[in-house]
C-alpha positions as CSV (number, residue, x, y, z in Angstrom):
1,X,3.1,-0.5,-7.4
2,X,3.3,-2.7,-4.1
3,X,1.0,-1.7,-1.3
4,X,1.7,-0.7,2.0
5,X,1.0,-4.4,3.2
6,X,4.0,-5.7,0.6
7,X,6.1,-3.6,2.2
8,X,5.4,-4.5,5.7
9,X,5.6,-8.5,5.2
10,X,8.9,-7.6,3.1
11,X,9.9,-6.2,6.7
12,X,9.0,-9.0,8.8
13,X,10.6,-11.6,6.6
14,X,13.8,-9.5,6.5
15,X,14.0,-9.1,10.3
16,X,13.1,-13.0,10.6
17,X,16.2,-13.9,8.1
18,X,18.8,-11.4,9.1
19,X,17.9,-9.1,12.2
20,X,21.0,-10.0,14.6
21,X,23.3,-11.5,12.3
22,X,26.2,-9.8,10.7
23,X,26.0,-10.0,6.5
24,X,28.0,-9.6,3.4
25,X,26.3,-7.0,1.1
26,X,26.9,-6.5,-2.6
27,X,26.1,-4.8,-5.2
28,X,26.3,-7.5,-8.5
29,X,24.7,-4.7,-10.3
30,X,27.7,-2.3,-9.6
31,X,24.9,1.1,-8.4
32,X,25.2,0.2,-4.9
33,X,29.3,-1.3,-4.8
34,X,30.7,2.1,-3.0
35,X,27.8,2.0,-0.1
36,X,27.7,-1.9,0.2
37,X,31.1,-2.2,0.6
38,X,31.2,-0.1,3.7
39,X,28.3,-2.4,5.0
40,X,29.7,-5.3,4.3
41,X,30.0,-7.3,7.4
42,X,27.8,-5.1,10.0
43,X,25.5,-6.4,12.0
44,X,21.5,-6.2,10.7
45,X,19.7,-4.7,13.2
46,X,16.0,-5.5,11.4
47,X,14.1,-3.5,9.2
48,X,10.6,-1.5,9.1
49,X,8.4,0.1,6.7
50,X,6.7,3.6,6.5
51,X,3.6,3.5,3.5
52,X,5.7,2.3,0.8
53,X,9.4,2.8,2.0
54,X,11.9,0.5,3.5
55,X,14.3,0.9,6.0
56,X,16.8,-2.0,6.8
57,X,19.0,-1.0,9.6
58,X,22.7,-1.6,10.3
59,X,24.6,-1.4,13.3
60,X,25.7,2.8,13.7
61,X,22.5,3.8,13.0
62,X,22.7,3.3,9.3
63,X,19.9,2.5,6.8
64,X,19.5,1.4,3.7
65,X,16.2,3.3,2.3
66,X,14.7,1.4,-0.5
67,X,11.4,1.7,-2.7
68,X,10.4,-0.8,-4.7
69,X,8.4,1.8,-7.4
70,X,6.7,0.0,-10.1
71,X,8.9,-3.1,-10.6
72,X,11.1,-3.2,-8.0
73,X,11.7,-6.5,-6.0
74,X,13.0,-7.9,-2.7
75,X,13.1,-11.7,-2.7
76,X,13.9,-13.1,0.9
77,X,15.5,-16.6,0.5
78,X,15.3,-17.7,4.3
79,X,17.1,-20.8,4.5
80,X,18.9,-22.5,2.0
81,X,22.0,-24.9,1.6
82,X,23.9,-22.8,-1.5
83,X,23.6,-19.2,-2.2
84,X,23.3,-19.1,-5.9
85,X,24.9,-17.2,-8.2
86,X,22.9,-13.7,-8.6
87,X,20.8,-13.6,-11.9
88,X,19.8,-10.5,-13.6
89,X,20.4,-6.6,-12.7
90,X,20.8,-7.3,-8.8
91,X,21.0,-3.9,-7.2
92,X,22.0,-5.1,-3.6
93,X,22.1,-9.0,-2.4
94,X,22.5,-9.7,1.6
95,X,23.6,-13.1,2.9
96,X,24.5,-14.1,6.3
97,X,27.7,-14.8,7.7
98,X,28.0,-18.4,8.8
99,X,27.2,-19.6,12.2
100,X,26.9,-22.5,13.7
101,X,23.8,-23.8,14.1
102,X,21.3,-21.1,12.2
103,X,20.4,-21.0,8.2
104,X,21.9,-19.9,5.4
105,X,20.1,-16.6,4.2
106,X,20.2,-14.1,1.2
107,X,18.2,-11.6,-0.3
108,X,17.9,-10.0,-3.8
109,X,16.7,-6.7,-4.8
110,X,16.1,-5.4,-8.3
111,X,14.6,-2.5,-10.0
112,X,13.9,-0.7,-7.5
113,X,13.7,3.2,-7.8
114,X,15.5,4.4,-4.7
115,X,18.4,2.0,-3.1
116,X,20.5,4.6,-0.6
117,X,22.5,4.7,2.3
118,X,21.0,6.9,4.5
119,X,21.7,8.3,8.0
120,X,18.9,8.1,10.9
121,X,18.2,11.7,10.4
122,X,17.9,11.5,6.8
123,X,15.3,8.6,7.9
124,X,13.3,10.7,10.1
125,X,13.2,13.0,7.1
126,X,11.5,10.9,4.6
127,X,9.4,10.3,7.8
128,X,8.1,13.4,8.4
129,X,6.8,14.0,5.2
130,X,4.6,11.0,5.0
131,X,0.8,10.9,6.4
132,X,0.1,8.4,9.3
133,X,0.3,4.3,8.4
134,X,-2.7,2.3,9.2
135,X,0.0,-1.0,9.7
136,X,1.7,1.4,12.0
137,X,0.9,1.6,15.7
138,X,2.1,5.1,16.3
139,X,-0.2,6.0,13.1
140,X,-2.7,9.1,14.1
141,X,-5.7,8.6,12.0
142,X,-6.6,12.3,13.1
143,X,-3.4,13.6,11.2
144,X,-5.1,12.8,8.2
145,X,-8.1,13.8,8.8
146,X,-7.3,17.2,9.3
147,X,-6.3,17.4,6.1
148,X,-9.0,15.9,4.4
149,X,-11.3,18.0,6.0
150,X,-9.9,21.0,4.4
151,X,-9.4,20.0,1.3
152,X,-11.8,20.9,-1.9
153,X,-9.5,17.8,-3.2
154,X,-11.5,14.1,-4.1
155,X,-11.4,11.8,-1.3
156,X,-10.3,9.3,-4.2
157,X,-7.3,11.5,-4.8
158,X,-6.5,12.4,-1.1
159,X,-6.5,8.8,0.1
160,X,-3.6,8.2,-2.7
161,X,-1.3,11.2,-1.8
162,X,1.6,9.6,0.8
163,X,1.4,13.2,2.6
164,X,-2.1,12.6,3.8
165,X,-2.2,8.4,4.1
166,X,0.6,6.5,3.8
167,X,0.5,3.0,2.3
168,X,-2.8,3.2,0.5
169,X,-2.3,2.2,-3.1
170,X,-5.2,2.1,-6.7
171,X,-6.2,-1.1,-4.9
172,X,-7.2,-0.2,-1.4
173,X,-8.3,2.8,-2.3
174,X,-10.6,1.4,-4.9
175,X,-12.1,-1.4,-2.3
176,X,-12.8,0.8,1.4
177,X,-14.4,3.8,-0.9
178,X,-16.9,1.1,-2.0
179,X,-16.8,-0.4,1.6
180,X,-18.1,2.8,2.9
181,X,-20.5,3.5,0.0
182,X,-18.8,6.2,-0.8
183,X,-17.9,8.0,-4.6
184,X,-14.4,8.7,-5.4
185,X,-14.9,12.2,-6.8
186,X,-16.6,13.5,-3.6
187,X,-14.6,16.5,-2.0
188,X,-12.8,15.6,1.1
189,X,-14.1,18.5,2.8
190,X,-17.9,16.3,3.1
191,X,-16.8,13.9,5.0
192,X,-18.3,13.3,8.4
193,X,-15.7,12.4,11.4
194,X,-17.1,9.5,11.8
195,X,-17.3,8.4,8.5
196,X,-13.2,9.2,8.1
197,X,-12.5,7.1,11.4
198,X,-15.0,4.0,9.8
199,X,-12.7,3.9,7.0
200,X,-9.3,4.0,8.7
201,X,-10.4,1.2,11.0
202,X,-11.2,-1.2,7.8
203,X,-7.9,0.1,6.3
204,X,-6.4,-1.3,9.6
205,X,-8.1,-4.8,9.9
206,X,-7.9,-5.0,6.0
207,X,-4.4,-4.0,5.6
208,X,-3.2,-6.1,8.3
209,X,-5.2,-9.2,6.9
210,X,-2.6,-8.7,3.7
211,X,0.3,-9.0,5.5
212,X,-0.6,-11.8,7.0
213,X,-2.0,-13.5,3.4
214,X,-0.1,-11.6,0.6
215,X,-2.8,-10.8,-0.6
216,X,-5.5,-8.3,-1.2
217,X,-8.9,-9.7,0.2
218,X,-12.0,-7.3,0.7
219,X,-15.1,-8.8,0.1
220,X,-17.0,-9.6,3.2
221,X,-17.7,-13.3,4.0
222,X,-21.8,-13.1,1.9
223,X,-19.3,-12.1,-1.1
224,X,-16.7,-14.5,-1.1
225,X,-17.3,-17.3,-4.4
226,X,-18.3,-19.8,-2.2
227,X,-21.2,-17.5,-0.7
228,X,-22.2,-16.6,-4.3
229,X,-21.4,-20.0,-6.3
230,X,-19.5,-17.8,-8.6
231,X,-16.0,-17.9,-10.0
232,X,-13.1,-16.9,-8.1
233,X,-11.4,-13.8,-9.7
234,X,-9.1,-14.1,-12.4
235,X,-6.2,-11.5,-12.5
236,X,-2.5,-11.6,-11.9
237,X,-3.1,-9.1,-8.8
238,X,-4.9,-12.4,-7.1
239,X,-7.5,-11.0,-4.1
240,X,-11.0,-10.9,-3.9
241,X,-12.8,-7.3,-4.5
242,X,-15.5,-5.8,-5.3
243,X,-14.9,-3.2,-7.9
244,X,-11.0,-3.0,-8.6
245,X,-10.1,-3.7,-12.4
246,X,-13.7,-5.0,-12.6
247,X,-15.0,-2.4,-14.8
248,X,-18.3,-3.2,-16.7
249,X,-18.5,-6.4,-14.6
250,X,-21.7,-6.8,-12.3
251,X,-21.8,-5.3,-8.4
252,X,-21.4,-8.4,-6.0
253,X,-23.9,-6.6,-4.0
254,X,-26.7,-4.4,-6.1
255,X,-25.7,-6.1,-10.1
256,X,-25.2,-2.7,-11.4
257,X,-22.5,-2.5,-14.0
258,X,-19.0,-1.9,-12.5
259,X,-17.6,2.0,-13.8
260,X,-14.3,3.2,-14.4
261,X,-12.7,6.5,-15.3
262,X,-9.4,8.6,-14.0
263,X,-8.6,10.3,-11.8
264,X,-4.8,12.4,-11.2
265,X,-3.6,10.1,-13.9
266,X,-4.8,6.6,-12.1
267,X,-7.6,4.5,-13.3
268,X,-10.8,4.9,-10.3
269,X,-13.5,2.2,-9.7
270,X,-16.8,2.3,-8.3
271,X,-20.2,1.0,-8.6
272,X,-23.2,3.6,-9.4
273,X,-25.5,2.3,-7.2
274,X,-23.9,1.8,-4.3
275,X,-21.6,4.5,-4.3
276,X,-23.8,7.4,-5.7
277,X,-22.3,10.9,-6.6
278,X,-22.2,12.9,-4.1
279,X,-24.5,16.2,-4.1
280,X,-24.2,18.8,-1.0
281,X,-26.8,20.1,1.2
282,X,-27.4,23.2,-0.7
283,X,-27.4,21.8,-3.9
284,X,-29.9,19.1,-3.3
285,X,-31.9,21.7,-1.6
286,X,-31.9,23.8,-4.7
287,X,-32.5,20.8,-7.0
288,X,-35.8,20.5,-5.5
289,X,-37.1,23.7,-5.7
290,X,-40.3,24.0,-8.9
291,X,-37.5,26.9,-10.6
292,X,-34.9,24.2,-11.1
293,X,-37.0,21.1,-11.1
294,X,-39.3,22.0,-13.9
295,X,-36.8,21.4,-16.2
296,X,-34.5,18.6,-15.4
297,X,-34.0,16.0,-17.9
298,X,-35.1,12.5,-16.3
């Protein structure tokens, strides 16, 4: 499923093609028809993004709310001579009025799992139930944490949930736990402040860095292939990390053997060494005591 940074550049390059020209929308596909056929012709306003929603916004404070799910796409054709014929099951296609003087544009979107028309306040809904953006600047990191604080729940789990964070996908997720040495089943309840407001910052500069590439890139410069005379990664997701979909593959930083397992039906990362299981005060206290230490296995 597309990241929060997708979602974002998908906004930019829609606000770049369309924002303040009027369009002609369809619906090729037929799901959309009655809704695009009362858009047809409105101005574009521009279009943002919220974690993994989009919002492109037409003149009387209309939206069209889209999320891409699994295998959705949005393909932004910014200037072209001839708008082609659509091709496969296109659920909505813009393209821009002529005017003199400015490109053609269009834009394609398929397989996506929600494609509505939606009023501002029915924006403002979806909203409020999401946890704060780290591509956003009204995002408040401390929103979050307050409810990772309280929550018995795995950070690894509570960093994917769209109430607490949104944007964060298996990816991300994956690559600041490890940033921040820290194990994907530990409880959010042990985190230190400071360690919560580390990680949001590098969600920030790392998140922004794939909106601007479009891609996911997390290891840190001593990392990189050329650093290591090694070979750059191979997998369709592109980006260089440390321990996403690299499971029994050696550590960039200690060798250890990359580990996998699940975790709320998602496939977690992490590297033993590096990010070690997390034990609390009281039970590394007790660990260490001659009743409990006499017999523990090596």
């Amino acid at each position: 499923m597309p990241e929060g940074h997708t979602l974002r550049r998908l906004a930019d390059d829609l606000s770049a093609a369309f924002a303040g020209r009027r369009v002609r929308v369809s619906s090729p596909q037929g799901r959309f028809a009655a809704d695009a056929e009362q858009l047809d012709g409105s101005l574009l306003v521009g279009a943002d993004s919220a974690g993994k929603h989009l919002f492109v916004e037409l003149e009387g404070e209309r939206f069209v709310h889209v999320h891409l799910g699994l295998i959705g796409q949005f393909d932004v054709h910014p200037d072209v001579e001839l708008v082609p014929a659509p091709v496969g099951a296109v659920r909505l296609r813009l393209v821009t009025v002529p005017h003199d003087g400015l490109p053609t544009a269009y834009a394609d979107l398929r397989g996506a799992i929600v494609c509505d028309l939606v009023s501002a306040h029915r924006r403002d809904e979806v909203l409020s139930r999401l946890g704060p953006d780290p591509l956003r600047p009204d995002a408040d990191p401390d929103v979050a944490w307050r409810r990772i604080s309280r929550s018995h729940r795995p950070i690894g789990d509570l960093l994917m949930d769209q109430k607490v964070l949104a944007g964060v996908g298996n990816v991300y997720r994956a690559e600041v736990l490890f940033r921040h040495r820290i194990h994907p089943l530990r409880p959010g309840e042990t985190l230190r402040v400071g360690q919560w407001r580390a990680m949001w910052a590098d969600l920030v500069t790392l998140m922004s860095e794939g909106v601007s590439s479009g891609r996911i890139d997390t290891v840190r410069p001593e990392h990189t292939p050329e650093a290591m005379g090694r070979e750059p990664r191979k997998d369709d997701h592109g980006g260089e990390v440390y321990v996403y979909r690299r499971t029994a593959m050696p550590c960039l930083v200690c060798g250890s053997s990359v580990r996998t397992g699940e975790l709320v039906g998602r496939n977690i990362f992490w590297c033993p060494r590096c990010q070690p299981t997390f034990r609390s005060r009281a039970v590394r206290s007790a660990s260490n005591t001659p009743e409990t230490s006499r017999g523990a296995r090596p």
